[in-house]
C-alpha positions as CSV (number, residue, x, y, z in Angstrom):
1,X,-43.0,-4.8,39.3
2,X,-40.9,-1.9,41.3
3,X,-38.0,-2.3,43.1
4,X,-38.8,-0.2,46.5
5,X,-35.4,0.7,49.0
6,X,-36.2,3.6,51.3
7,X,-34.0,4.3,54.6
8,X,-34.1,6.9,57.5
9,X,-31.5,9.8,57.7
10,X,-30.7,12.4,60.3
11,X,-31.6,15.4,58.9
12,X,-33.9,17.7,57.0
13,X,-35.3,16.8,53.8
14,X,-34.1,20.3,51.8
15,X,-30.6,19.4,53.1
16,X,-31.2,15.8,52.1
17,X,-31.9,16.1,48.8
18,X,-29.4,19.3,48.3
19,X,-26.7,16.5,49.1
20,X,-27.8,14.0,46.7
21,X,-25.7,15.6,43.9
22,X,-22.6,16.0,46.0
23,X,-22.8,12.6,47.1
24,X,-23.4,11.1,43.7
25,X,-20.0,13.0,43.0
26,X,-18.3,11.6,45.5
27,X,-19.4,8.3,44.7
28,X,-17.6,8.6,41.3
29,X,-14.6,9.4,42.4
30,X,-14.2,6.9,45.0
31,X,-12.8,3.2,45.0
32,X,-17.1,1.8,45.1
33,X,-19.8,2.0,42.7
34,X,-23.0,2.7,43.1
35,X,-25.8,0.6,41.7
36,X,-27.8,4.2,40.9
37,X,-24.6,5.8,39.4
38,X,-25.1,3.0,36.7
39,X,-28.9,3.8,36.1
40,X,-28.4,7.2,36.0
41,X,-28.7,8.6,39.3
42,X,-27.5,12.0,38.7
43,X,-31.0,12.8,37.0
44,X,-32.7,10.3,39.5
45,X,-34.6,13.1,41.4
46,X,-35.6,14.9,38.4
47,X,-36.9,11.8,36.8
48,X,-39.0,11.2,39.8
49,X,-37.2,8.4,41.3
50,X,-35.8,8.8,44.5
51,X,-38.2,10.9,46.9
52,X,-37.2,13.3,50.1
53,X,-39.9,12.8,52.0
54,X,-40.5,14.5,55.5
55,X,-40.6,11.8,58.5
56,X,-40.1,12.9,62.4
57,X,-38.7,16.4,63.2
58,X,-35.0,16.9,61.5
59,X,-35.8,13.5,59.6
60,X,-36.2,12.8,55.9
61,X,-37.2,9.7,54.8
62,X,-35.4,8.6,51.4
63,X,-37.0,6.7,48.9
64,X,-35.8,5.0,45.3
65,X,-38.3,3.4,43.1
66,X,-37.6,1.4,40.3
67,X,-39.7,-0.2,37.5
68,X,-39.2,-3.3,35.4
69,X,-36.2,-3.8,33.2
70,X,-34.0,-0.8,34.7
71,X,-30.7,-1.3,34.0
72,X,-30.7,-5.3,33.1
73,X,-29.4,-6.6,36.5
74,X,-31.4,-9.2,38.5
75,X,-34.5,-8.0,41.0
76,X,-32.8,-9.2,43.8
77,X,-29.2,-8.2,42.9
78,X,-30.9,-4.6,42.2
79,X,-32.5,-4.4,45.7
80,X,-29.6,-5.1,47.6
81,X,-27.4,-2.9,45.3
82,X,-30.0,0.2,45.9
83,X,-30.2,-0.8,49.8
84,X,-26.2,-0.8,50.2
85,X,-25.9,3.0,47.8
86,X,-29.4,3.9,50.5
87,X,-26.7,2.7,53.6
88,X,-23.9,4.7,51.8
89,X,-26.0,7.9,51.4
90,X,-27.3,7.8,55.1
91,X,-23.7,7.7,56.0
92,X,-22.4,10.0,53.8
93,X,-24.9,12.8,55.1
94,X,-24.9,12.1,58.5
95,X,-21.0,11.4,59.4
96,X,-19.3,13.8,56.9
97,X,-19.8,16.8,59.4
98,X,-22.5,18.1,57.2
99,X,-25.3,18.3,59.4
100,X,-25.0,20.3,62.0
101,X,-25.8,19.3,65.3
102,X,-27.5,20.5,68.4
């Protein structure tokens, strides 16, 4: 069984997933705590999963995939956890001033 979150963000996928790190960064030295940062999201993309994936023009699609076991916390806990840190990212990247605009 995998635990699927994926969410829609306002911009293109190289810049996407070039922001991951910084965000992940961020995260940790804020006052929340990301569900990710405690399974090792730094290395997430490396270790295949969270995905940029290309959706409409100047759109990247984000998607984390989780198997079994990861981490010990409770399927539905973990989903919600991975859709808020999803909500947080989408935010992060698209209000920070980051993108640039047309």
């Amino acid at each position: 069984m995998a635990t699927i979150q994926q969410i829609e963000v306002a911009a293109e996928p190289v810049f996407v997933r070039s922001t991951w790190g910084r965000f992940i960064q961020w995260a940790r030295t804020g006052p929340g705590r990301l569900a990710c940062s405690e399974l090792a999201c730094v290395d997430a993309v490396r270790a295949g999963l969270v995905e940029f994936v290309p959706a409409r023009p100047g759109r990247t699609t984000v998607i984390f995939r989780l198997d079994a076991g990861s981490g010990g916390v409770p399927w539905e806990e973990l989903g919600r956890q991975l859709a808020h840190d999803l909500v947080a990212f989408k935010d992060y990247v698209e209000r920070s001033g980051l993108v640039e605009r047309d």
